[in-house]
C-alpha positions as CSV (number, residue, x, y, z in Angstrom):
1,X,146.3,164.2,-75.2
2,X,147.0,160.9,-73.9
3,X,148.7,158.2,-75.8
4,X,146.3,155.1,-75.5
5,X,148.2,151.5,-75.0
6,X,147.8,148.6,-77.6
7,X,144.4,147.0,-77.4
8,X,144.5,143.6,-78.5
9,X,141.0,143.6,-79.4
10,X,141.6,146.3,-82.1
11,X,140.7,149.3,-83.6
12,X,140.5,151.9,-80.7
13,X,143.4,154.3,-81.3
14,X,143.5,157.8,-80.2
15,X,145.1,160.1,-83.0
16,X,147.8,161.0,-83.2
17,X,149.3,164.1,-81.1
18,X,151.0,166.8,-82.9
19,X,154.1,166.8,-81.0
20,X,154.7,162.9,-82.5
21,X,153.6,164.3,-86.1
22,X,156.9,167.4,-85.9
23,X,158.7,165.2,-84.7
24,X,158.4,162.3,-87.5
25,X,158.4,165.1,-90.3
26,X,161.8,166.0,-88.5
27,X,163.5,162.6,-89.1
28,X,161.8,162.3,-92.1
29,X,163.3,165.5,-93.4
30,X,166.8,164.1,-91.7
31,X,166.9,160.8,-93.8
32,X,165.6,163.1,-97.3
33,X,168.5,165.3,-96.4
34,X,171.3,162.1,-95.8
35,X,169.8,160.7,-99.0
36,X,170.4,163.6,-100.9
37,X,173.8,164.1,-99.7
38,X,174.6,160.5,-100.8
39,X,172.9,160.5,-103.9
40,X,174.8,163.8,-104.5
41,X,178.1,162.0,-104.0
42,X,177.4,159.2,-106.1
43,X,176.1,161.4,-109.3
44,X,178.2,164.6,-108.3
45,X,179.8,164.0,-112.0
46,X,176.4,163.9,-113.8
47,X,175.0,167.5,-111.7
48,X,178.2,168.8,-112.1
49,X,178.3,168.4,-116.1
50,X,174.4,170.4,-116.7
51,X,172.4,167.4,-117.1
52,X,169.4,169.7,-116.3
53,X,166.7,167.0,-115.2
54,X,169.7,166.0,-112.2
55,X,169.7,169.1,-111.0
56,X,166.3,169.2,-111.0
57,X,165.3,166.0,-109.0
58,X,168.5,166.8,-106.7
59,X,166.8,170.2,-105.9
60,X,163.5,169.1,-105.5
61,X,164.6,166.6,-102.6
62,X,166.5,169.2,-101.3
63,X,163.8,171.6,-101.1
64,X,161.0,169.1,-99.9
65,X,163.3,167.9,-97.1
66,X,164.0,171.3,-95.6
67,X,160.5,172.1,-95.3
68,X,159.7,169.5,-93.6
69,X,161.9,170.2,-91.3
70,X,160.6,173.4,-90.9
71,X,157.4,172.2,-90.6
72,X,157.9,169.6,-88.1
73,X,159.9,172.3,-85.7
74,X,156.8,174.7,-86.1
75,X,154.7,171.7,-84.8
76,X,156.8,170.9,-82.1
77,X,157.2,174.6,-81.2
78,X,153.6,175.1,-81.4
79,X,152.7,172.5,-78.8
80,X,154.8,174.7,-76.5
81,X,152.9,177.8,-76.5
């Protein structure tokens, strides 16, 4: 699919390719994951002491990160075949 060029006028956009949408869920899992690692350093005393709800938020953005990241890799991979 071709990528159509910025038309002033407005409005007339292809969608999207597939190959774009992997590879945005890619960085987007990328940054989750950075994020977490900071937020984990910053709080590391407060998931470390059992503070259940921490551990629970920490997880979760853990979790959704890496599959998007898998998700974005089957994408990309997908295009290929």
């Amino acid at each position: 699919m071709e990528r159509m060029e910025y038309d002033p006028e407005g409005g007339n956009y292809l969608p999207v390719t597939a190959r774009e949408t992997g590879s945005t869920l890619i960085v987007v899992g990328i940054i989750m994951l950075l994020a977490a690692l900071g937020w984990g350093l910053f709080v590391d005393w407060d998931i470390r002491a059992g503070n259940i709800m921490m551990r629970i938020i920490f997880g979760a953005d853990v979790l959704i990160a890496l599959v998007l990241m898998v998700v974005g890799f089957s994408k990309k991979r997908h295009i290929r075949k």
